[in-house]
N, C-alpha and C positions, 0 to 999 in steps of 0.2 A: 614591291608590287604597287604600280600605279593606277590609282583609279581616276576612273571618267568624272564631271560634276554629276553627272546622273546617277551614277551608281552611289557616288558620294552621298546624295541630297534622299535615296532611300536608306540609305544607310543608316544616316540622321533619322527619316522617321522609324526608322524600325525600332532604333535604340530609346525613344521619347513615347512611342507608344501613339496609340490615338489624345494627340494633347485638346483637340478643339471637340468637348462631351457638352452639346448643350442640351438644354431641357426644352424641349420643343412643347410641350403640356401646358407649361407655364406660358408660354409666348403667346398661346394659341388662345388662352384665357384673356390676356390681357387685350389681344384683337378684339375679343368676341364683345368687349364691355366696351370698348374703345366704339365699335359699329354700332352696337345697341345707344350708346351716348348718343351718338352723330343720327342717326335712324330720328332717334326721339325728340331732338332740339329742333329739327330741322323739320318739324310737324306743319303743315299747311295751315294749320289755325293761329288767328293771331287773336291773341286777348290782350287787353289794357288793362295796366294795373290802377285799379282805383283806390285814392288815398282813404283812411278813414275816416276825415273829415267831409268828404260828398259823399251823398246817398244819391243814389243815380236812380231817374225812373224804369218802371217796366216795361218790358217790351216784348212783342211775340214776332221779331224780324228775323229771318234765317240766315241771314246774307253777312259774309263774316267781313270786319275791318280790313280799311286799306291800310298803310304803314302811312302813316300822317304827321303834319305837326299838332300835339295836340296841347291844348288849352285848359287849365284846370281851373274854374270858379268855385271857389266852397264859401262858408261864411263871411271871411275876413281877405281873402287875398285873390290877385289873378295871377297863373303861374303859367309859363309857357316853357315847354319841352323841360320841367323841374328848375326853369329861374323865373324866384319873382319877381313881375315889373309891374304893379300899380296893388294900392288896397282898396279893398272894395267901398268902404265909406267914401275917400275919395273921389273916385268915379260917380257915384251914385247921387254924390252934392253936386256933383260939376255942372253947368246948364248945357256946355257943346256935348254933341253925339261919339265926336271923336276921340278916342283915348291916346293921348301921344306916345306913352312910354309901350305899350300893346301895338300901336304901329310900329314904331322906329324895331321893334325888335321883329316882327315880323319881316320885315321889309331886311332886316339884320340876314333871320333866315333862310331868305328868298335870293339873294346874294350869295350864295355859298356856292363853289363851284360842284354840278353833278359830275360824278365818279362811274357812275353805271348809269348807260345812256336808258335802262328800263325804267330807273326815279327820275325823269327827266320825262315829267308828265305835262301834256297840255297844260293842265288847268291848274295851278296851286292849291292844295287839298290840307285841309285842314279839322281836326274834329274839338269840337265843346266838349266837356266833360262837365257838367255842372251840375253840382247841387240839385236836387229837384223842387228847393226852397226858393231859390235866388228870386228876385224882382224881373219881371219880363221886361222894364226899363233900363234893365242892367243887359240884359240877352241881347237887347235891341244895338245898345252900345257895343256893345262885342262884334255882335255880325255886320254893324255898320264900320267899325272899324278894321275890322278883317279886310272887306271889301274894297275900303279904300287903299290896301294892302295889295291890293290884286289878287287876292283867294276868295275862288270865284266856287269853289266845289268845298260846302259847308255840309260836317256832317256830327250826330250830334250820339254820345256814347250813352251806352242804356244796361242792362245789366236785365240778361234772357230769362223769361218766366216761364218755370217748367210747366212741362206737357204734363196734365193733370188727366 
């Protein structure tokens, strides 16, 4: 007695049973954490993390960060996007305005090629994060060196003081 592949191929499953038993419960779980993760990273607020070595002034601004490159001055160093290029003694003895090693690296990431035409802003955008101790002789050198960097939109990070 000859059979067709058809009859053959139920034949087969009849004799193996339902083989493919998934746990759809489980699956369903692991979705549900998977969108909750994605949901929550992907939150509208941007906050900066501030090293422990700056204390950042207060502020009562509502207006949340842009994505910037940003600039960290604490007591001893200037650090740009987490590499350091100048110490603050340094700078601070120097008699020119300009900081060479804070240019050339700015100018470094200003040279990078945009990937998403939306970061491909007018204006080169950059934020201070400094100390709230620093020397306003030292601020001066920064934002004059930015400047001659071509970062024309200087903005300076603060740490929000609650609604009392």
């Amino acid at each position: 007695m000859s059979l067709t592949p058809r009859q053959r191929r139920a034949e087969r499953r009849a004799r193996h049973g339902n083989a493919v038993d998934m746990n759809l419960v489980s699956l369903i779980d692991v979705f549900t954490i998977l969108i909750f993760f994605l949901l929550s990273s992907a939150g509208g607020v941007e906050t900066l993390v501030s090293p422990k070595s700056v204390k950042l002034p207060m502020s009562e601004a509502q207006t949340a960060p842009h994505e910037t490159v940003v600039i960290v001055v604490n007591a001893t160093d200037i650090v740009v996007d987490g590499r350091k290029v100048a110490a603050v003694a340094d700078v601070i003895d120097a008699r020119e305005d300009l900081i060479a090693p804070l240019k050339a690296e700015l100018e470094a990431l200003a040279s990078r090629e945009v990937i998403r035409q939306e970061n491909n802003a007018p204006a080169r955008r950059l934020t201070i994060m400094g100390d709230k101790d620093i020397p306003y002789r030292l601020l001066r050198k920064i934002m004059a060196t930015s400047a001659s960097a071509n970062y024309a939109d200087v903005s300076f990070a603060v740490r929000q003081r609650s609604a009392s």
